[in-house]
N, C-alpha and C positions, 0 to 999 in steps of 0.2 A: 554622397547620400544615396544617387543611385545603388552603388555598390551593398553598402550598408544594407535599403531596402530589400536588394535581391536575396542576398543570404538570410533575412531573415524567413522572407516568403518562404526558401526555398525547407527553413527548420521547422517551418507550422503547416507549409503543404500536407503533409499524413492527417493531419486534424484537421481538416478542411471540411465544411458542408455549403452547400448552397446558401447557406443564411448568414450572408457577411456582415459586418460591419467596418466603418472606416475611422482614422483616427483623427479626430477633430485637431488634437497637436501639431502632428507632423504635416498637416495638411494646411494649416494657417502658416505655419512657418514656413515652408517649399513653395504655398501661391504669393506670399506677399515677397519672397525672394527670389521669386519669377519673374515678379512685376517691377519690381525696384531695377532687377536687370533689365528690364526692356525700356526705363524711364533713362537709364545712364545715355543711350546715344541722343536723346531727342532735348539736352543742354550741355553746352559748357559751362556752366557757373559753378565757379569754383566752391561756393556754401550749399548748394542742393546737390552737388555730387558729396561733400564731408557728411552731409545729412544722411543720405545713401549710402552711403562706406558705412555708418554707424549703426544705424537701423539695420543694413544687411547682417553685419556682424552680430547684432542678438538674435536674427535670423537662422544665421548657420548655428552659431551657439545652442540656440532651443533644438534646431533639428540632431545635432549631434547626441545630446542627453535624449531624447527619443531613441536612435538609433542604439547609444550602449546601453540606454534601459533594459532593451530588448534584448540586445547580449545575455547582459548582466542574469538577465530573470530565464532567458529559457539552458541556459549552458548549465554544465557538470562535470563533475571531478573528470570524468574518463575524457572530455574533448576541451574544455575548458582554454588548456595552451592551447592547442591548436585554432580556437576559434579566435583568440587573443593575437597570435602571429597572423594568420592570415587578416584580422583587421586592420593590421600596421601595415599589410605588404601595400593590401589595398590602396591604403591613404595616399603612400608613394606614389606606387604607380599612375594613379589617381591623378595626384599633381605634376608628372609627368608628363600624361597626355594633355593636359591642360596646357604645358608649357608651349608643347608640338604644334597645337593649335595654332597657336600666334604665327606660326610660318605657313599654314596653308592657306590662309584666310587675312583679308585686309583687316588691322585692327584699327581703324576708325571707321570704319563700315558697319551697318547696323548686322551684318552676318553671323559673328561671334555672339555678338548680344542674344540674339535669336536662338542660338545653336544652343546656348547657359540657361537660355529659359525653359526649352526645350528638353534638355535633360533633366533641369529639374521639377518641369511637370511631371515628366516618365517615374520620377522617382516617387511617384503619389499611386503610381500605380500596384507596385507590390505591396505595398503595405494595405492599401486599400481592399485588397483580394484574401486580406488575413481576417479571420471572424471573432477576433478574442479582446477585449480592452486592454490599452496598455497596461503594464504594471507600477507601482506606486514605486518612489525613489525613497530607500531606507534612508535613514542616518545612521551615521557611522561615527566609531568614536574618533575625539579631537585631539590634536596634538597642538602645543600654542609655540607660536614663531620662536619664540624666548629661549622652548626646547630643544628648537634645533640650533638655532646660532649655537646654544652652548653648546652640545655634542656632535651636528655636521656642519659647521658654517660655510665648509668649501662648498656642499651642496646647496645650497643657498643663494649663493654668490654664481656659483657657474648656472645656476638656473637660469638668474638674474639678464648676464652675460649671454647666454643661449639664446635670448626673446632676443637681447639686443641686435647679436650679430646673424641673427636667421634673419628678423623683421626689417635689417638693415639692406641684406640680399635682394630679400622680396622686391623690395617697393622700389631700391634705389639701385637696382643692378642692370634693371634694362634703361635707365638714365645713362648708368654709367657706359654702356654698348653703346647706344646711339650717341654719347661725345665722344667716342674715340672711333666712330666711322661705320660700325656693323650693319649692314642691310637688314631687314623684319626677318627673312627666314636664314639668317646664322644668328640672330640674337636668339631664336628659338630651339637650335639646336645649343647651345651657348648657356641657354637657362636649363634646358629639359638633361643634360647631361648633368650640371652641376646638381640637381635636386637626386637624379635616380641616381646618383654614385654613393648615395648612403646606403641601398642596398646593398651595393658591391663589399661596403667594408665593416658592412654589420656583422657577418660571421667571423671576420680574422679577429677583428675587434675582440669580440664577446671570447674568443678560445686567450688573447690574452689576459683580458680582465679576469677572468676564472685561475688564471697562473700567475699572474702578478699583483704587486700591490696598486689599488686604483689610483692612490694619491699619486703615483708616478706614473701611472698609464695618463691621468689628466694633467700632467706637467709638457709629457712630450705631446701628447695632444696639442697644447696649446704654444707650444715652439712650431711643431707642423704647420700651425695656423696662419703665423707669423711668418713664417719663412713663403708658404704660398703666396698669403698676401701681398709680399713684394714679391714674388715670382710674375705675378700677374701684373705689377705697377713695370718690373722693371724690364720683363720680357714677353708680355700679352699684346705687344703691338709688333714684336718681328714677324711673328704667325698667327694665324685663328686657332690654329692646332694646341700651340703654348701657351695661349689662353684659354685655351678649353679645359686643356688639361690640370693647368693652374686653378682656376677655379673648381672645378671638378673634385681637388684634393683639397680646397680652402672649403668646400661646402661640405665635404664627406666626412670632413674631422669637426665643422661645428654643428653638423647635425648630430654626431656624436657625444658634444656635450651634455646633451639632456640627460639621457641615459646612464653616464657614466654619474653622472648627478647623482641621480637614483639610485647606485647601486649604494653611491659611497654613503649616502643617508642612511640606507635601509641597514648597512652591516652596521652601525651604531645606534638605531633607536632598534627597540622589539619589536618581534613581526606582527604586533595585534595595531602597532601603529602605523602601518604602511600604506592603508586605505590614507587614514587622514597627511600621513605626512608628503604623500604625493599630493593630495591638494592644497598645500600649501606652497608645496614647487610648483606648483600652475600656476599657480598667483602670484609669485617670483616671476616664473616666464611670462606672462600675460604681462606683468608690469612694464618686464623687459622690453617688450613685443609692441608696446604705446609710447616709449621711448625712443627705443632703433630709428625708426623715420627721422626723427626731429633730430636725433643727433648725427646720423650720415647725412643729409640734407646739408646742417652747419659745416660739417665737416670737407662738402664740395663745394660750398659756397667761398670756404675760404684756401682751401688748396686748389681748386680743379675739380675735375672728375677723379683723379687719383685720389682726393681723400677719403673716399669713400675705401679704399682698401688701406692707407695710413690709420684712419682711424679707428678698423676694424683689429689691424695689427696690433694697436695700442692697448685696445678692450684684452685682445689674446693674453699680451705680456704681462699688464695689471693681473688677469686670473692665474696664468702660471706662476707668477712672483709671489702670488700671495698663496697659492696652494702649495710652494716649496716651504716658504717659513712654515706652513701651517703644519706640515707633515716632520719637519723638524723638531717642533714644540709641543706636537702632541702624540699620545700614546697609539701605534698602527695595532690595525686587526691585523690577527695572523691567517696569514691566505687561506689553509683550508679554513677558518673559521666563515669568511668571507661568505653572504651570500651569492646566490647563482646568477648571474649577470643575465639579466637578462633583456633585449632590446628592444627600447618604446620610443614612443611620439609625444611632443609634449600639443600636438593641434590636433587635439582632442577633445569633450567634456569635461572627462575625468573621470567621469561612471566608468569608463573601460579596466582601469586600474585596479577596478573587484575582481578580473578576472586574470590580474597577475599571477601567474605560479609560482612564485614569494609568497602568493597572499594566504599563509594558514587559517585564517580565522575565516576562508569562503565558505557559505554555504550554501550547501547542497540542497538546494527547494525541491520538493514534490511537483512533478508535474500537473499533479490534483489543485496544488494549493496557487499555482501560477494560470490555472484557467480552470475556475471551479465548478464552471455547468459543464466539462467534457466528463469527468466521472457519470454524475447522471445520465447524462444523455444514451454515453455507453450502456450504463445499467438499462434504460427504456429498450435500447433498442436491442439487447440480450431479451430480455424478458420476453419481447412482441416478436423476435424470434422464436424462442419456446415454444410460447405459447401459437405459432403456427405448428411446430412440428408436432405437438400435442393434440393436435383437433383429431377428433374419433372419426374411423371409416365407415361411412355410409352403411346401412346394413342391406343385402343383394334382395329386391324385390323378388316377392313369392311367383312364382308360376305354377299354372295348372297342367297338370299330366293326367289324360284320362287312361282308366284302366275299366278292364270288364267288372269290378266288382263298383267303382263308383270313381269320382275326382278325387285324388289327393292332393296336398299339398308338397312341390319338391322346393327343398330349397339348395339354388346354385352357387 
């Protein structure tokens, strides 16, 4: 959200006057997930922390639809991607250094808690220093579930599968370090490798998906997944290194999922659907993302700590098994027809997704119509310039010169 904040500050600085205001949204949403973070060390009860997890989470939710609001409304055709990549890099990076965290700081010590509240006051800061009210969140047209099972069902399903095995990661990955022996600062090199290795293979990624067909980029995708996952059951305890690296490749290929999701939806619905039909793969991954815990959880409870990557393999094999028949039985796009792959986040809003470069039907807002007292104002203060350089010059007071015949008047 910091990050978020800065950039936007940094797009409405030019329009800046001394007469700010602040944004009642993003500011209820950052203080009360301030303070929920600073409530987390002072219990362990395990029902006021679930209440905490919940409540924070519509938290961050609200503050994110602030943040692509603001995308969404001040961007344009000429920056648009680029505004759209650099908010994915962000996010990574983002969860990255959050990962790093965990190893320089004790995480049961009120320290980190502190350091999370603290960032997210800072982040009330730029938005605060902007003078314009946020902008109103359009509707956009719908696409019904119904639509897409019938024309991308892979995409659906691997959505699905994506919330499971990312949210599975998340919550049950540093469980799984601390049973098989890891000290706090290698479980954090441990997490923060495995999260930023989706940078590394977002570009090799996207030059094949643009050359290949997707239905088989997401098959070997989801063999990669599987093969890692036992890499990391059956040789993540010779070395830290094999384990790093194993997960490393078990995360880089299912953060890959999402994306590859999106692309295969998008080359089969028209592109005036792409708004709506990415939010309906949120809501595939969201559902996915409330499931993952509860099913790795079961799944350690009844293998070990290894089930946690048994059971993530299993999810793999169900999605490439079913996306093989699928690509057998139904009719493929032909590669150039193929839209342009292109790499996103499914922990997000959603609002960002208008600013796809897929997205044909975006438009281009007037700067006038996105903060409508700056035209006037401009106009006042042209005018009341004018009208300064227009004031008439004094006219040169008379002086007297006498002469032998009498005073005249000179003028200098």
């Amino acid at each position: 959200m910091l990050f978020g904040g800065l950039c936007v500050w940094l797009a409405l600085w030019p329009q800046g006057d001394p007469a700010r205001r602040t944004y009642p949204a993003f500011a209820v949403f950052s203080a009360f997930l301030a303070s929920s973070t600073l409530i987390f060390p002072l219990t362990d009860s395990i029902i006021i922390w679930a209440l905490l997890r919940a409540l924070s989470g519509v938290a961050v939710a609200g503050s994110f639809v602030v943040i692509e609001s603001w995308f969404s409304a001040v961007a344009t055709n000429e920056y648009r991607a680029t505004l759209f990549f650099t908010y994915q890099i962000c996010t990574y990076v983002a969860a990255t250094a959050g990962q790093l965290l965990i190893g320089l700081v004790d995480p049961v010590a009120f320290v980190p808690f502190t350091l999370g509240a603290i960032v997210l006051t800072a982040a009330l800061v730029p938005l605060s220093l902007s003078r314009v009210e946020a902008p109103t969140i359009e509707h956009n047209e719908r696409i019904s579930v119904k639509a897409i099972v019938r024309d991308a069902p892979v995409g659906l399903l691997a959505a699905l599968c994506s919330g499971i095995l990312i949210s599975s990661f998340y919550s049950m990955a540093p469980v799984y370090a601390i049973e098989v022996g890891l000290p706090v600062n290698q479980l954090s090199y441990f997490m923060a490798a495995s999260v930023f290795t989706f940078i590394l293979f977002a570009w090799p990624l996207g030059r094949l998906c643009d050359r290949l067909d997707r239905s088989k980029i997401m098959v070997w995708i989801n063999i990669i997944i599987t093969v890692s996952a036992l890499g990391v059951v059956f040789g993540g305890h010779l070395h830290l290194w094999l384990l790093i690296g194993f997960s490393s490749l078990y995360m880089g290929m299912v953060a890959s999922l999402y994306p590859v999701a999106v692309a295969i939806t998008n080359d089969r619905l028209e592109a005036h659907h792409i708004v709506a039909a990415s939010t309906t793969l949120l809501l595939s991954y969201g559902l996915g993302s409330s499931l993952g815990p509860m099913f790795s959880s079961s799944m350690m409870s009844w293998l070990g700590a290894q089930g946690l990557y048994y059971g993530c393999a299993g999810v793999a094999v169900v999605l490439g098994g079913y996306t093989w028949i699928w690509q057998w039985r139904s009719k493929s796009v032909p590669v150039p027809e193929q839209a342009h792959y292109i790499q996103t986040s499914a922990e997000t809003a959603g609002i960002i997704v208008e600013l796809d470069p897929r997205n044909e039907e975006f438009v281009d807002v007037p700067m006038e119509e996105v903060f409508p007292d700056m035209e006037q104002e401009a106009l006042e203060e042209a005018k009341a310039g004018q009208m300064e350089l227009e004031l008439p010059e004094p006219e040169p007071e008379p002086v007297m010169d006498a002469t032998e015949e009498g005073a005249v008047l000179v003028s200098h």
